[in-house]
N, C-alpha and C positions, 0 to 999 in steps of 0.2 A: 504494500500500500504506500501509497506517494504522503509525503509532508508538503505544508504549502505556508507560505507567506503573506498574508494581504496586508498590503499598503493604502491604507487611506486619506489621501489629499483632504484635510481639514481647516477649517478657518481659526484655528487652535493658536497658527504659525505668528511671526514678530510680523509689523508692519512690512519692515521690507520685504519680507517672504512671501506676504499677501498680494503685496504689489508684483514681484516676480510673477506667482502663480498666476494673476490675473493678466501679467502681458503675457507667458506661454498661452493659456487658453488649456481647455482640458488636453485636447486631441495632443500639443507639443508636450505637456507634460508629463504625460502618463509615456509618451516615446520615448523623453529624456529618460525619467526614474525607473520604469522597466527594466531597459539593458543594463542600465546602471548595478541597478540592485542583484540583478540575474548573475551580471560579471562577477558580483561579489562572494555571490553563493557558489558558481564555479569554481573561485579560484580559493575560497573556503575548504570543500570539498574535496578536492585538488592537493592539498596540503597537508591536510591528515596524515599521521602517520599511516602507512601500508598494516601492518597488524601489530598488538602488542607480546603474539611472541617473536616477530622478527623472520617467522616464518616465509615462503612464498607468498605473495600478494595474488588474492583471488581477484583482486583489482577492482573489488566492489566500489570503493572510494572515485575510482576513476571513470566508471562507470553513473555512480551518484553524478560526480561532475557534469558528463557530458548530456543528464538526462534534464535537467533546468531547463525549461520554460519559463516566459513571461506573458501574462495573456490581460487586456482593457479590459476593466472592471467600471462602472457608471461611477463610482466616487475615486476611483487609483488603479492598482494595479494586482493581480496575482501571482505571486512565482512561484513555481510550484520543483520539485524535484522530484522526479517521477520512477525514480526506480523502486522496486518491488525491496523492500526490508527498511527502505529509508525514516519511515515512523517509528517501524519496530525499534532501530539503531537511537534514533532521537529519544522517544517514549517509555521505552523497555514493557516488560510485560511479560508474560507466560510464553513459550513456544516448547509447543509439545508435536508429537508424531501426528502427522496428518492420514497416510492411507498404509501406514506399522501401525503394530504395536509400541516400537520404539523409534528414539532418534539415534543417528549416529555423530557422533562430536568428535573429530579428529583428536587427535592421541600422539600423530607423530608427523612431523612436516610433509614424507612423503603421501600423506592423505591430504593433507590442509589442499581446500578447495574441491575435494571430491566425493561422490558418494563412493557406499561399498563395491556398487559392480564395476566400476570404475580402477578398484585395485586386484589386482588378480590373485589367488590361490588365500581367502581369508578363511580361517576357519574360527566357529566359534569357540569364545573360552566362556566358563564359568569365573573366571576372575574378577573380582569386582574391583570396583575403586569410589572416588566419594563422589556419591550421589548415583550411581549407575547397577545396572540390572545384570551384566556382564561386558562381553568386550569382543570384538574380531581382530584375529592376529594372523600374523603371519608365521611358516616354520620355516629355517633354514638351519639344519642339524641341526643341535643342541641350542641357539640360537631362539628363542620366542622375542616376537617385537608386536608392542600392542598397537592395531593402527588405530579403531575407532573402539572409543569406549559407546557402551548400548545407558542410552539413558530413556526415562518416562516423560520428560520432559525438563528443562530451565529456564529457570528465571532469570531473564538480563534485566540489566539495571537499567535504567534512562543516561541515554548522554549527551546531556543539553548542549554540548562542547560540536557536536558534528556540523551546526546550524550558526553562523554569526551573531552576535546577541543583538539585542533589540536596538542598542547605541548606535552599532557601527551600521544596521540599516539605514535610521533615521539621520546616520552623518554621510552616508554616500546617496542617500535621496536628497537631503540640501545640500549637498555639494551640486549635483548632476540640475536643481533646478537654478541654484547661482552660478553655472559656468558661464560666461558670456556669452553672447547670442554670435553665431556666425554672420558674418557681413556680406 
């Protein structure tokens, strides 16, 4: 599910801010603060660390990036970020197995970014670990490497850090409506 942004152009702003909005007109304004805002959440997005084990990058982040949208709304603007986990990442919340019994949570970097059938020769273990139901491993002689731990589901936390905070919106929309006017 997508997270979004709306921008509402208000009579809120200082005199000169009013004066600006009112020689833009709606239609220049919402053109200017749109990309404006939109660039910001790209290049937000964009910047994130890749993951915090340092693992391969599933390049979710870069993907968030490049999924921004800005779309005219009657009072401003919408920006919306439209990849699929984006709220869950922002919001946190339950994520449990959808068409399993379980989920699978990477275990070892050669899984990170992948499902099970995706890794070849897994066999289940009865091994637990914290929070989890069992686990798929791999064997190589004597060698066991745990790739996906079996869970019922987890709880992520919210990470209001994935999304610019409400300041630096509201300072690159008056920036973008006090830039000068092109001649």
């Amino acid at each position: 599910m997508s997270v979004a942004y709306v921008i509402e152009i208000r009579d809120l702003a200082t005199p000169a801010v009013q004066a600006r909005i009112a020689a833009l007109g709606p239609d220049r304004l919402r053109a200017r603060v749109g990309p404006a805002c939109a660039d910001l959440i790209q290049r937000h997005w964009a910047a994130l660390p890749k993951n915090k084990r340092g693992w391969p990058s599933t390049g979710f982040n870069e993907d968030a990036s490049d999924s921004v949208r800005w779309h005219p709304i009657p009072d401003g603007v919408t920006i919306r970020t439209g990849k699929i986990g984006a709220r869950q990442r922002r919001f946190g919340g339950h994520i449990g197995p959808v068409n399993k019994r379980t989920i699978a949570i990477a275990a070892d970097p050669d899984a990170a970014g992948k499902t099970p059938s995706q890794v070849p020769g897994l066999r289940y273990s009865g091994m637990h670990g914290p929070k989890t139901v069992g686990s798929l491993v791999t064997v190589q002689g004597k060698r066991i490497t745990v790739m996906f731990w079996l869970s019922l589901g987890v709880d992520q936390p919210p990470h209001p850090e994935v999304l610019p905070t409400r300041e630096q919106i509201l300072d690159t929309a008056h920036r973008a409506i006090m830039r000068p006017f092109k001649q």
